[in-house]
N, C-alpha and C positions, 0 to 999 in steps of 0.2 A: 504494500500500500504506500502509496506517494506522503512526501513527508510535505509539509507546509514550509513555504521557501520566500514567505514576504512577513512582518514580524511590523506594526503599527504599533509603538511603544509609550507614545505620550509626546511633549509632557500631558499628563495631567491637566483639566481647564484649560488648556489654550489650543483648542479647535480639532481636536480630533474627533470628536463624532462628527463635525463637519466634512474631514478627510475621510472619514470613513461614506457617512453617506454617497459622499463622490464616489470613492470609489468602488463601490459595490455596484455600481450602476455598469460598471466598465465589462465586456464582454469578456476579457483576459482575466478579468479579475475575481476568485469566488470567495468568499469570508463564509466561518463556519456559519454550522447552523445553531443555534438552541443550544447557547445562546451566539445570538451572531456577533455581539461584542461584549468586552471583559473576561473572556474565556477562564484567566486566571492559574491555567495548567502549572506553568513554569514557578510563578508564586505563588500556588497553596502554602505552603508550611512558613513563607513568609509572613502572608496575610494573617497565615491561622496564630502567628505568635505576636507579630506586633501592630498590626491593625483592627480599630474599630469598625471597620466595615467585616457584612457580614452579605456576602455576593455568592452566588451559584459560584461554586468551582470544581472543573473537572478534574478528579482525583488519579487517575492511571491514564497509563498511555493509549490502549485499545480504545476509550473512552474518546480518548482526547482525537483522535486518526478518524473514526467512524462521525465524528459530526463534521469532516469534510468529503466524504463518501461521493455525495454527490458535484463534487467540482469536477467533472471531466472533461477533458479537451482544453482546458485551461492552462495558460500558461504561470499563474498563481493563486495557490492556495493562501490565503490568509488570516491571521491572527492579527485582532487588534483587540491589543490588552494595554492598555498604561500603567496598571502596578510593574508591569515590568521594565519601567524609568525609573521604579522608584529604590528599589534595591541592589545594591551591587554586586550579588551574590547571580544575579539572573543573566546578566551576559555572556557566562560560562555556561551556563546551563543551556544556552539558546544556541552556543558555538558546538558544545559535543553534539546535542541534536540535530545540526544544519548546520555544517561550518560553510557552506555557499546559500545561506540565505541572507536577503537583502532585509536591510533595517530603515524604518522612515521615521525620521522625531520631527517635527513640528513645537516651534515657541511660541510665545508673545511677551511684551512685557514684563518681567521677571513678577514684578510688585503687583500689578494689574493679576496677573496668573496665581499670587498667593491671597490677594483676595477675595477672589472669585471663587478659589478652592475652601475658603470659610464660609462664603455667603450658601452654597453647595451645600456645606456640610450644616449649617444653621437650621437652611428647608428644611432637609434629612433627617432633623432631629437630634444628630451628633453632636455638634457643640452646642452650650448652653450658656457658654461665659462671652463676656464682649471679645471680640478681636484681640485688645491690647493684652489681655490679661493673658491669653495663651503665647502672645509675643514676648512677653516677658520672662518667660519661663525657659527659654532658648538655650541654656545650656543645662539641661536634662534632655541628654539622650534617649530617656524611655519614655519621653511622653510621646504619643505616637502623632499628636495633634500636629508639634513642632515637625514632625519628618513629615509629612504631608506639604505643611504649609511653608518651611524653610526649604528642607534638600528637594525640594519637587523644582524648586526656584532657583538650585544651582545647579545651571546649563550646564556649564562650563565640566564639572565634575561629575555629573551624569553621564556626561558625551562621551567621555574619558576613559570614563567604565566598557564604557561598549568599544571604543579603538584600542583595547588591550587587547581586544580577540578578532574582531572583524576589519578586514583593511579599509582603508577610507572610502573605495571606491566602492565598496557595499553599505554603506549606512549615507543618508541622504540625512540634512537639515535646512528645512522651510521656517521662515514667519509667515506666523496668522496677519499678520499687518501688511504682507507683502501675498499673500493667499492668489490674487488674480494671475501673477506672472510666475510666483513657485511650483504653481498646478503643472504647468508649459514644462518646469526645470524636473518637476517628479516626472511627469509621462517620457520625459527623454531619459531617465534615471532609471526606470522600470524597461526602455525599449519598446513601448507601446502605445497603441494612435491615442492621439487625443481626443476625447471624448468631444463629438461637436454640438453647440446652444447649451453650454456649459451651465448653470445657474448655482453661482455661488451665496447667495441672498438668501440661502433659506435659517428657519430655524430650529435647532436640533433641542438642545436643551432648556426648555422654556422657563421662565420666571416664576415657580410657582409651587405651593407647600399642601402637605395632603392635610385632610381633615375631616379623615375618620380611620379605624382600624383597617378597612380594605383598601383606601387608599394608603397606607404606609406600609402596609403590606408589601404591597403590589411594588410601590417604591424601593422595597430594599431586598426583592425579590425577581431579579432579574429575568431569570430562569422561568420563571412561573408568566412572570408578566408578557414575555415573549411568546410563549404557549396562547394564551389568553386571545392577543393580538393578531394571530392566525387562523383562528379561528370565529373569532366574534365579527360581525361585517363593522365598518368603518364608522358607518354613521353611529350606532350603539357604543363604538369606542369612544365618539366624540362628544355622545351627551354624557357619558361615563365621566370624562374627562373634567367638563363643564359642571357636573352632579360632586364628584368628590376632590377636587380641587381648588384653591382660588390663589390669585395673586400674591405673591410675599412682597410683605413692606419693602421699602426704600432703603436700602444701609450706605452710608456713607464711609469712606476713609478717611479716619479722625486723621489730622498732621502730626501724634505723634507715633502712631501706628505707620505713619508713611517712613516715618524719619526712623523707627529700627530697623525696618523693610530694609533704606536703601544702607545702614548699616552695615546692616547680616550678608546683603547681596551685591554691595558694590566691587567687590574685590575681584568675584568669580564672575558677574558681568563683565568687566571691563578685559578677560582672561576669555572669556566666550566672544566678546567686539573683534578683539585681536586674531582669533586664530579663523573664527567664520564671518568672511566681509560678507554679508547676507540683508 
């Protein structure tokens, strides 16, 4: 059975289910099935020790090979997980697996991307404290809030992780802010045609918090919610949608939440500017 040979890794909030959307649309392109994204193979035992999330994850390799089953004639099977940006221990594991598989990371704004990854986690129900107060806390290692929202945020030493195993010419780096012409720089990076009446304007992860037990559910049950979404028609998903969800408030980034941000993160941005003119 064909191993999976394209590897969508994050970061983390800065536009990969965007990337992904796109490219699952792409004829060369197939992403598993159920779930079609956060698969989470490579970092289970990660996840399961130091993060708060609590995501479908496939546990064995048979497992993991048979929800691409159906990719054939394709020229990429695909994974797209972004826990596996987030641990250093996953680029070795993704190398024994596939040492000629190609890697795609996608950024944005270092600061923007760590608080976007709070405001995420606030919906969710996961954080319960203000922004600053988990910023402050920055050197304990075990809080798992800080590796989410700091090391998600350094490019530079993520990137690093992954060119210890893979040559350059296999791992691709896009910005979200540059999205319209990186598209052009990935389909020349993968070897295949570009997708034509492109529409990159859509949107993936909407603003907005559950509020009731089935919607949180459903929220932090990937797996299940995918299921669901295949079989239920469109319109009954959308009054679903409209029935157990509503808008989340407005958060702002307070200035002295910006000002540890560019702190924690100036050094290893400035270390990521230099080495990717992007």
């Amino acid at each position: 059975m064909r191993k999976p040979n394209l590897f969508l890794v994050g970061a983390p909030k800065a536009g990969t289910s965007l990337l992904w959307a796109i490219l699952k649309e792409h004829k060369d392109i197939f992403f598993s099935r159920n779930p079609e994204k956060e698969m989470n193979y490579f970092s289970f035992n990660e996840l399961s020790d130091n993060s708060y999330y609590k995501d479908y994850k496939i546990k064995n390799e048979k497992e993991y090979l048979n929800a691409f089953k159906k990719g054939k004639n394709v020229r990429y099977l695909a994974d797209g997980s972004v826990s596996y940006f987030s641990y250093g221990s996953i680029p070795k594991k993704l190398y024994k697996f596939n040492s000629e598989a190609k890697i795609i990371i996608i950024v944005r704004d270092p600061i923007l991307r760590a608080f976007s990854h709070y405001k995420m986690d606030k919906r969710m129900g996961y954080a319960t404290k203000p922004f600053y107060e988990y910023l402050v806390n920055k050197n304990n290692k075990y809080d798992p809030f800080i590796h989410q929202y700091i090391e998600n945020s350094l490019y530079y030493k993520q990137i690093h992780n992954f060119l210890e195993y893979f040559k350059s010419e296999q791992v691709l780096v896009i910005r979200l802010e540059n999205i319209e012409k990186d598209i052009y720089r990935l389909f020349n990076f993968l070897e295949i045609e570009p997708i034509k009446n492109l529409n990159n304007d859509r949107v993936i992860n909407p603003n907005k918090v559950p509020i009731n037990i089935i919607s949180r559910t459903l929220q932090h049950n990937r797996y299940l919610a995918t299921v669901l979404k295949k079989i239920i028609p469109k319109r009954v998903v959308r009054f679903l949608d409209f029935l157990f969800y509503k808008k989340a408030a407005k958060i702002e980034l307070a200035s002295k939440e910006r000002f540890l941000l560019e702190k924690y993160l100036e050094e290893d941005y400035k270390n990521f500017n230099k080495k990717y003119d992007i």
